[in-house]
MILO-455781 format. One record per atom (N, C-alpha, C): atom name; x negated, y negated, z. Coordinates in pm, 1 decimal, padded with zeros to 6 digits. Layout:
<rs>
<r vexdren="CA" px="X" py="Y" pz="Z"/>
...
</rs>
This chain:
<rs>
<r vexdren="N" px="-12313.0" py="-08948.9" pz="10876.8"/>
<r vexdren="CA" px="-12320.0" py="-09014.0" pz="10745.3"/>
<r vexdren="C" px="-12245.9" py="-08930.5" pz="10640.7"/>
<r vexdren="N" px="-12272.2" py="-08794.9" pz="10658.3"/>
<r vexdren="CA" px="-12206.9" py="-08686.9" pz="10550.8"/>
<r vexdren="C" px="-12063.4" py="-08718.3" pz="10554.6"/>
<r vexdren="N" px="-11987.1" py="-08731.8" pz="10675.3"/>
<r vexdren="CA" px="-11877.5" py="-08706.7" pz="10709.2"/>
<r vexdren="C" px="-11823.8" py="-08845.6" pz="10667.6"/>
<r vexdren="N" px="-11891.2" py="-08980.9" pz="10688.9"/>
<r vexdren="CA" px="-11827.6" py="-09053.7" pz="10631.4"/>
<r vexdren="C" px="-11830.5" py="-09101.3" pz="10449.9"/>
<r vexdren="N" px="-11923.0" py="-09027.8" pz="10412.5"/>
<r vexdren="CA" px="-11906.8" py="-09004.9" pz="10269.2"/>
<r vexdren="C" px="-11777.7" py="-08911.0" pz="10219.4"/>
<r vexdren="N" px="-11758.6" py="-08810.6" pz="10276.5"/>
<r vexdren="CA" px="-11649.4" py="-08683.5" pz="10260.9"/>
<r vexdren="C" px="-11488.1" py="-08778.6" pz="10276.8"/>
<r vexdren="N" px="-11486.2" py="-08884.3" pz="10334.7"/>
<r vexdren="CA" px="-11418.7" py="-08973.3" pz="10367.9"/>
<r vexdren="C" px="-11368.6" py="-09065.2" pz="10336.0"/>
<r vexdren="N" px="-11496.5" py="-09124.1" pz="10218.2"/>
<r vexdren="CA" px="-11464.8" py="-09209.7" pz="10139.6"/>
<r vexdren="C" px="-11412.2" py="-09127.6" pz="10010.6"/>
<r vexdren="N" px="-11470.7" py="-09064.7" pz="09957.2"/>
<r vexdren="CA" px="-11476.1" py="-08982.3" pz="09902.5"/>
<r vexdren="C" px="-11289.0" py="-08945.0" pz="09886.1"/>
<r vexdren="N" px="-11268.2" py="-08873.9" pz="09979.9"/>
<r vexdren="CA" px="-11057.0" py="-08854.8" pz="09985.9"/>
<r vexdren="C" px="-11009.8" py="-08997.7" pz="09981.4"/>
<r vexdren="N" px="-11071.0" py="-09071.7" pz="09973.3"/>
<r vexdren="CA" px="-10961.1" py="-09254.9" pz="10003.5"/>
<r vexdren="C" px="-11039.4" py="-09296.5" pz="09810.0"/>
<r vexdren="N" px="-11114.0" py="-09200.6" pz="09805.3"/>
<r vexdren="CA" px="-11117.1" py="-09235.8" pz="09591.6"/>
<r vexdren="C" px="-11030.2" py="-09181.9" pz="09549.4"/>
<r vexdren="N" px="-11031.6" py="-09073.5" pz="09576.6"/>
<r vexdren="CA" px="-10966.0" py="-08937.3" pz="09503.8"/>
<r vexdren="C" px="-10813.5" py="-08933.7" pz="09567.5"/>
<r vexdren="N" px="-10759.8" py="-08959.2" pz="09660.8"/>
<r vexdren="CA" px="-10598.1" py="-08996.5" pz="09663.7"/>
<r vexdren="C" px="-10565.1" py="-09065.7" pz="09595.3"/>
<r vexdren="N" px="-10538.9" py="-09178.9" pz="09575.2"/>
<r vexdren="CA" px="-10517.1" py="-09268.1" pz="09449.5"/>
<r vexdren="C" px="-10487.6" py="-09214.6" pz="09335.6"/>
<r vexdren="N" px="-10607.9" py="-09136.3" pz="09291.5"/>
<r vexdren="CA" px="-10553.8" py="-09093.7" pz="09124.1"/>
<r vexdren="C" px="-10462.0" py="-08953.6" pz="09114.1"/>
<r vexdren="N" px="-10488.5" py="-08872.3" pz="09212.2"/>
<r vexdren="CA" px="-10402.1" py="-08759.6" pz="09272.1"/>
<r vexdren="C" px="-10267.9" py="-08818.5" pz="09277.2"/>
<r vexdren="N" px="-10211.3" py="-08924.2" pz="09375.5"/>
<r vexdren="CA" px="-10088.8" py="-08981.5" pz="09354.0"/>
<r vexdren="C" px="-10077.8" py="-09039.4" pz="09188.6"/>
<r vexdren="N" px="-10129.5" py="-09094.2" pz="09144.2"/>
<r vexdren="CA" px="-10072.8" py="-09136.5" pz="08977.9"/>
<r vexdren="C" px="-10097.6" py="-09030.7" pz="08939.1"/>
<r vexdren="N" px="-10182.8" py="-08927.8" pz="08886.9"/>
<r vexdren="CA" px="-10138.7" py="-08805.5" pz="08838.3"/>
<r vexdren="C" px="-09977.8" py="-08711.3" pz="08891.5"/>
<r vexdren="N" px="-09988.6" py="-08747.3" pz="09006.2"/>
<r vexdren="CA" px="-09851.5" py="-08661.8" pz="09015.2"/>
<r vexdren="C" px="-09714.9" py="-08717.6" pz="08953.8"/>
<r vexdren="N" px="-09722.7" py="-08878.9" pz="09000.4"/>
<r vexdren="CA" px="-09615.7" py="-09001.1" pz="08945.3"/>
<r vexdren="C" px="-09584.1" py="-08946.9" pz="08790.3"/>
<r vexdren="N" px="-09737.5" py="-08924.5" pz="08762.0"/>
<r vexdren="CA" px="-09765.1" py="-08905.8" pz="08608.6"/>
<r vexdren="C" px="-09664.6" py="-08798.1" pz="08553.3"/>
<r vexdren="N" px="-09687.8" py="-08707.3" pz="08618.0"/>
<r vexdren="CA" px="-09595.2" py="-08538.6" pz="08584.9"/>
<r vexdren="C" px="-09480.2" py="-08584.2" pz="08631.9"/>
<r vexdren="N" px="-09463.3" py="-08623.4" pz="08718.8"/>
<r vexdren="CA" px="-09310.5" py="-08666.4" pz="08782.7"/>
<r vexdren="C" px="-09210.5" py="-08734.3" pz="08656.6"/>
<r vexdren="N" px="-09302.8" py="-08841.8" pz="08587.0"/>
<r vexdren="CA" px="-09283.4" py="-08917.0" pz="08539.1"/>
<r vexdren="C" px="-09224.6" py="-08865.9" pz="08366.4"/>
<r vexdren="N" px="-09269.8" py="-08775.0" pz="08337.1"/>
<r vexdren="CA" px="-09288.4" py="-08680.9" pz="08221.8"/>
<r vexdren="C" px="-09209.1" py="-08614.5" pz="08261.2"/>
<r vexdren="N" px="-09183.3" py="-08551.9" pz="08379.2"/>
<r vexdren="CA" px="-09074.8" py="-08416.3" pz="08367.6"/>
<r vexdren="C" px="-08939.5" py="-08491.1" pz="08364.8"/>
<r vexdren="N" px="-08887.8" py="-08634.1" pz="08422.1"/>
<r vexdren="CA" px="-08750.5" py="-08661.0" pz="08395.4"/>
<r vexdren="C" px="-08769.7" py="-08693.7" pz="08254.5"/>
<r vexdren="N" px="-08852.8" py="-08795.8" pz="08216.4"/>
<r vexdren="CA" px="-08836.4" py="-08825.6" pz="08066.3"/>
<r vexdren="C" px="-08811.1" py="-08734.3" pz="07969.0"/>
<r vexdren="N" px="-08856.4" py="-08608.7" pz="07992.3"/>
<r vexdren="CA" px="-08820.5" py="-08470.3" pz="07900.4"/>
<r vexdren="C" px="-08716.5" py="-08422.1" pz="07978.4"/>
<r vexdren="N" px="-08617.9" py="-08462.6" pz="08063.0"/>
<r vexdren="CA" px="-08517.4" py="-08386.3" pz="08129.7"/>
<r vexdren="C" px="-08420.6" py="-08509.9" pz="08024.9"/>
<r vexdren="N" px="-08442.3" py="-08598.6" pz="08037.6"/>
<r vexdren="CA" px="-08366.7" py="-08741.0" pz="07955.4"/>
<r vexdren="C" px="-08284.6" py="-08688.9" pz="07824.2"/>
<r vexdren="N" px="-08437.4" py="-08663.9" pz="07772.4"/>
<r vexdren="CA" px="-08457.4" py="-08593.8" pz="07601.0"/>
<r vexdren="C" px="-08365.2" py="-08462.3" pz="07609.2"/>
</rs>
């Protein structure tokens, strides 16, 4: 049961990990633009 909580748990938390990075990604050309 633990293990499939720990599980769900990484399939929440990837998601916003990828848009946070998009996020910085996203910000560092726009200030490379500027």
């Amino acid at each position: 049961m633990k293990i499939h909580v720990e599980k769900l748990d990484k399939i929440c938390i990837q998601p916003q990990l990828l848009l946070w990075m998009f996020s910085i990604h996203h910000h560092f050309i726009f200030y490379k633009i500027l």
